[in-house]
C-alpha positions in Angstrom: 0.4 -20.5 -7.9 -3.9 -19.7 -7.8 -4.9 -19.4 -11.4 -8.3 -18.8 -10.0 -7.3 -16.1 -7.5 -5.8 -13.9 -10.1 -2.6 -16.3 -10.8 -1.3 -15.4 -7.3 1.2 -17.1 -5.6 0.6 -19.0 -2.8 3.9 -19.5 -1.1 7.4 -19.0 -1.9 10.2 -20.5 0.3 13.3 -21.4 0.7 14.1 -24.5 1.2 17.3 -25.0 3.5 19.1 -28.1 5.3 15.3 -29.8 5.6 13.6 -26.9 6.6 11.1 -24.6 4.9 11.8 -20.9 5.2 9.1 -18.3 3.6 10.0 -15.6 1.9 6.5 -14.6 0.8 4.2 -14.6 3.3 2.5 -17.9 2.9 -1.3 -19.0 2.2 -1.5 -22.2 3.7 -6.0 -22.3 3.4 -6.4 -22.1 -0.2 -9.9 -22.7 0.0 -11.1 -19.7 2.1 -8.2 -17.1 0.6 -8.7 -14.1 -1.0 -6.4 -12.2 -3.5 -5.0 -10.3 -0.9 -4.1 -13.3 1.1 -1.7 -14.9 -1.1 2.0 -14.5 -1.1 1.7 -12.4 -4.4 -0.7 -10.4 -6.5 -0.3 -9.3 -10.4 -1.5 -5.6 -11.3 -2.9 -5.0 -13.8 -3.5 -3.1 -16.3 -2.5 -0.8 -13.5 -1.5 -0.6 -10.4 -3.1 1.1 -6.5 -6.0 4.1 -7.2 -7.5 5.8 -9.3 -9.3 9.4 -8.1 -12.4 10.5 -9.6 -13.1 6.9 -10.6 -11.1 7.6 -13.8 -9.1 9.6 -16.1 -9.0 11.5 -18.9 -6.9 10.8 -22.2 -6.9 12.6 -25.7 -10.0 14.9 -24.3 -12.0 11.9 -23.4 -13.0 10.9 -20.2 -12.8 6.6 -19.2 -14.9 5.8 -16.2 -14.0 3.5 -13.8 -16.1 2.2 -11.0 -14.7 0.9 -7.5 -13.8 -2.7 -7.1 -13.1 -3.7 -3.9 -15.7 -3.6 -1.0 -15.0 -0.4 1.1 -12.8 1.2 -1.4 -13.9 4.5 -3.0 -11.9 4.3 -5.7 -10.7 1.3 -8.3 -7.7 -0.3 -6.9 -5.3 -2.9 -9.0 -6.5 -3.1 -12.6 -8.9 -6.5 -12.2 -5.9 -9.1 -13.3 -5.3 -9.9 -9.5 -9.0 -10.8 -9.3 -9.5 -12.7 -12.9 -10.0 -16.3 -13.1 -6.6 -16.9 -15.3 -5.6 -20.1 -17.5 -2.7 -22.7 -17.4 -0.9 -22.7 -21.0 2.1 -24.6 -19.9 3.6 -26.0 -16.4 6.6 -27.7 -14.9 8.4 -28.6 -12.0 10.2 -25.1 -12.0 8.1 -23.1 -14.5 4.1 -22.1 -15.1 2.6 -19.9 -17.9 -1.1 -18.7 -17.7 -3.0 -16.2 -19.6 -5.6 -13.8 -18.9 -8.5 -12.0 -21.8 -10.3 -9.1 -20.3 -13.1 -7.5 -21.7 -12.9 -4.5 -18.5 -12.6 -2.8 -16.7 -14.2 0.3 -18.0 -12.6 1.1 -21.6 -9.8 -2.0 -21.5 -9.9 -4.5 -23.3 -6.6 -6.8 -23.2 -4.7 -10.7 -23.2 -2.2 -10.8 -20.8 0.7 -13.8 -19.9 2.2 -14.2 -17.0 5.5 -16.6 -16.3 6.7 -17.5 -13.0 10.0 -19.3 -13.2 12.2 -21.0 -10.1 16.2 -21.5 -11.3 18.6 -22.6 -8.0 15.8 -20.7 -5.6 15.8 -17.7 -7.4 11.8 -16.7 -8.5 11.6 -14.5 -11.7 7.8 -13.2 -12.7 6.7 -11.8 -15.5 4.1 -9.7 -17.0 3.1 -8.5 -19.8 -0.6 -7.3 -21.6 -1.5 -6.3 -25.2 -4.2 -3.5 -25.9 -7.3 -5.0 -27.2 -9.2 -1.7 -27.6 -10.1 -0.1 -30.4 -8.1 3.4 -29.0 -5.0 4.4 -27.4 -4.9 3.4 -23.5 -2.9 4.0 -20.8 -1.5 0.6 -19.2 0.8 0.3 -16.3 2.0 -3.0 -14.9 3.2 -4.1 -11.2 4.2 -7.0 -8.8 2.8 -7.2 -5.1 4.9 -9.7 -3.1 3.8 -10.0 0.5 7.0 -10.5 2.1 7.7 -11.7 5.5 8.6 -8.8 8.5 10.6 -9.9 11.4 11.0 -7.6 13.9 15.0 -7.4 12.7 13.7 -6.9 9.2 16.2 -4.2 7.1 15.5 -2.4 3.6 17.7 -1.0 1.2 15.8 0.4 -1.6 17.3 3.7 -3.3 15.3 6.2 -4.2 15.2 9.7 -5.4 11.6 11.0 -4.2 9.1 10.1 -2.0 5.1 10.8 -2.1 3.4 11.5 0.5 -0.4 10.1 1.2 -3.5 11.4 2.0 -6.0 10.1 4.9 -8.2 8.6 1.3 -4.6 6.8 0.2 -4.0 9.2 -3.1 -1.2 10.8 -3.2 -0.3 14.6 -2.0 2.8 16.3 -2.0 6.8 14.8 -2.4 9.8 15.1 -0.8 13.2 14.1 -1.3 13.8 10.7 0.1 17.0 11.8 1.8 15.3 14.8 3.5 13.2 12.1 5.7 15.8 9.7 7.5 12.7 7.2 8.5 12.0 6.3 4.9 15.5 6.8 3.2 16.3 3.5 2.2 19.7 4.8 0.3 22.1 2.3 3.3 20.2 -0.6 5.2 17.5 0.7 7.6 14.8 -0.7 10.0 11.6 -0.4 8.8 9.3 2.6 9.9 7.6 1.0 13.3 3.9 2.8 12.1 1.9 3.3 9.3 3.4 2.8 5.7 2.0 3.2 2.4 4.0 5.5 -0.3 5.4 5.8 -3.7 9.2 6.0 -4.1 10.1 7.4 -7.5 13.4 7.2 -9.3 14.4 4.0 -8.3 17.2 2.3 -10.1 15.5 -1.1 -10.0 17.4 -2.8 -7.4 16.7 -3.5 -3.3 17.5 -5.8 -0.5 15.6 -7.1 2.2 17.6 -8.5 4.7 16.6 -10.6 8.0 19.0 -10.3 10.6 17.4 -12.8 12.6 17.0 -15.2 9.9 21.0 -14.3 8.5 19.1 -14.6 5.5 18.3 -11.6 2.0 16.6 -11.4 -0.5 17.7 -9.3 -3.2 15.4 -8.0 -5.8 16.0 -7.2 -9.2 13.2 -5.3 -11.0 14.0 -4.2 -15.1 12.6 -1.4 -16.7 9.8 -0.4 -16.6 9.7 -0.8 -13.4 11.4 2.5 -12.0 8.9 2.5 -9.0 8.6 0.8 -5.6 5.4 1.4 -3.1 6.3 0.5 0.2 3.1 -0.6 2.6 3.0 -2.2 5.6 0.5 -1.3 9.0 2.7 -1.5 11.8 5.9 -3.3 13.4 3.3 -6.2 14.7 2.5 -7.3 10.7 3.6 -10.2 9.6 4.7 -8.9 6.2 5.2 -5.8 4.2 5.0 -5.0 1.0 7.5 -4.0 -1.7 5.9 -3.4 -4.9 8.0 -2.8 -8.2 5.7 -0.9 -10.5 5.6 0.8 -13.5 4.4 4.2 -12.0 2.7 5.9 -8.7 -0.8 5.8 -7.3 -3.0 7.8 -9.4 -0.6 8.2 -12.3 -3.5 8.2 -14.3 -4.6 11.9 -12.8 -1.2 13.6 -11.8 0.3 16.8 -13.2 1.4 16.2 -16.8 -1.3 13.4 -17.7 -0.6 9.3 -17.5 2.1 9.5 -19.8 4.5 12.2 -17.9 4.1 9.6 -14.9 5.3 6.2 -15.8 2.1 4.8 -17.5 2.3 3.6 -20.9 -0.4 4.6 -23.7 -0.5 1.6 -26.0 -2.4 2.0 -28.8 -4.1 -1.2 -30.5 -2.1 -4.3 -30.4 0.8 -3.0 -28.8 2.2 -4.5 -25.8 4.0 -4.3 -22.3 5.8 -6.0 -20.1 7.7 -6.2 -17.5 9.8 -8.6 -15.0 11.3 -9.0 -11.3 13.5 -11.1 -9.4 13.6 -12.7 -6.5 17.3 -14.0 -5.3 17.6 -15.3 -1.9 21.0 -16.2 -0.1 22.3 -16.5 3.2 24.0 -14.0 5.1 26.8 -14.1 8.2 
């Protein structure tokens, strides 16, 4: 764990007959990393883009300017880039906390827990609205997770979105009516591009290494209901399987941020959410 690199993680294995096996993809140069290097990233208070550089909400309009270099739009909330602080750690447990004055209109305290119990991880998140008005908050977990080349997914999902060339989202689909990212049975991975929004997930997935004969199941609670899949090719090292609390650009979809899984909070109310990790061995 990085409290200074947004409270990332910076490995998580599994540790087997004397040999270390990652799970996450690890950071082993802690010193040169950045956010996106580690083995996982908190979101918050929301999760992938935001168009227009940002939304509207009761007739008012919040601005929000890019954060990342190269990105047109802002990306992750700013937790996974805060400096955050230790409150309590252990062998098997660590709590830090996080005030934000930003970006834009938010103003929030968030804690974060990351617990180990027989190899299993559980993280969680939650923030408290420090603004003086109602905002929308959304909440996620970015695990980099190690990609074999006999990697398998099984992540149910009603509805998949489909991405423009910018990364927003365009039109859906049902996830059955496209066989290469129906993850209803265990499937490869798509050998290209991948970087979408599943919606109407039940909270529960599998990744399973063949070549490993090793899983890892993930158990994500409400309100976690969706799951963006990203990863660049069959060649990477990892993909991604990120249990959020609504898709990429929630903020500015048909119906408004509340109609699409983000969470208006008005002052001093809270959210949170958690996500396990449970590896085991397979035959």
């Amino acid at each position: 764990m990085v409290p200074q690199l947004g409270a990332g993680l910076a490995t998580y294995d599994l540790m087997a007959a004397g040999r270390r096996l990652p799970l996450f993809r690890p950071c082993r140069a802690i010193a040169d990393a950045g956010p996106f290097d580690l083995a996982n990233n908190l979101l918050l208070p929301w999760s992938n883009r935001i168009s227009t550089r940002g939304f509207h909400l009761a007739g008012k309009f919040h601005p929000l300017e890019p954060n990342l270099p190269g990105e047109p739009y802002p990306i992750h909330g700013n937790g996974f880039s805060s400096v955050w602080t230790v409150e309590t750690a252990a062998a098997d447990r660590v709590e830090l906390s996080l005030t934000s004055d930003g970006p834009g209109s938010f103003r929030y305290t968030a804690r974060a827990s990351y617990a180990l119990e027989a190899g299993a991880l559980t993280m969680s998140l939650a923030a408290v609205n420090r603004a003086a008005e109602p905002l929308p908050f959304g909440l996620g977990f970015h695990p980099w997770i190690v990609r074999t080349c006999e990697t398998l997914l099984q992540a149910e999902a009603e509805r998949v979105v489909f991405e423009t060339n910018d990364h927003l989202p365009s039109e859906e689909a049902q996830a059955s009516s496209r066989p290469e990212w129906s993850f209803a049975s265990q499937r490869g991975l798509p050998g290209g591009w991948i970087n979408n929004a599943f919606l109407g997930w039940k909270g529960r997935a599998n990744i399973f290494w063949l070549d490993r004969k090793l899983a890892l199941d993930i158990e994500a609670d409400p309100p976690l209901q969706v799951y963006i899949l990203y990863s660049p090719s069959a060649e990477a090292d990892f993909v991604c399987f990120e249990p959020v609390t609504h898709p990429v650009d929630a903020h500015n979809r048909p119906g408004g941020p509340e109609a699409n899984g983000l969470i208006v909070l008005e002052p001093g109310q809270s959210l949170s959410a958690t996500c396990r990790f449970l590896p085991r061995r397979v035959r």
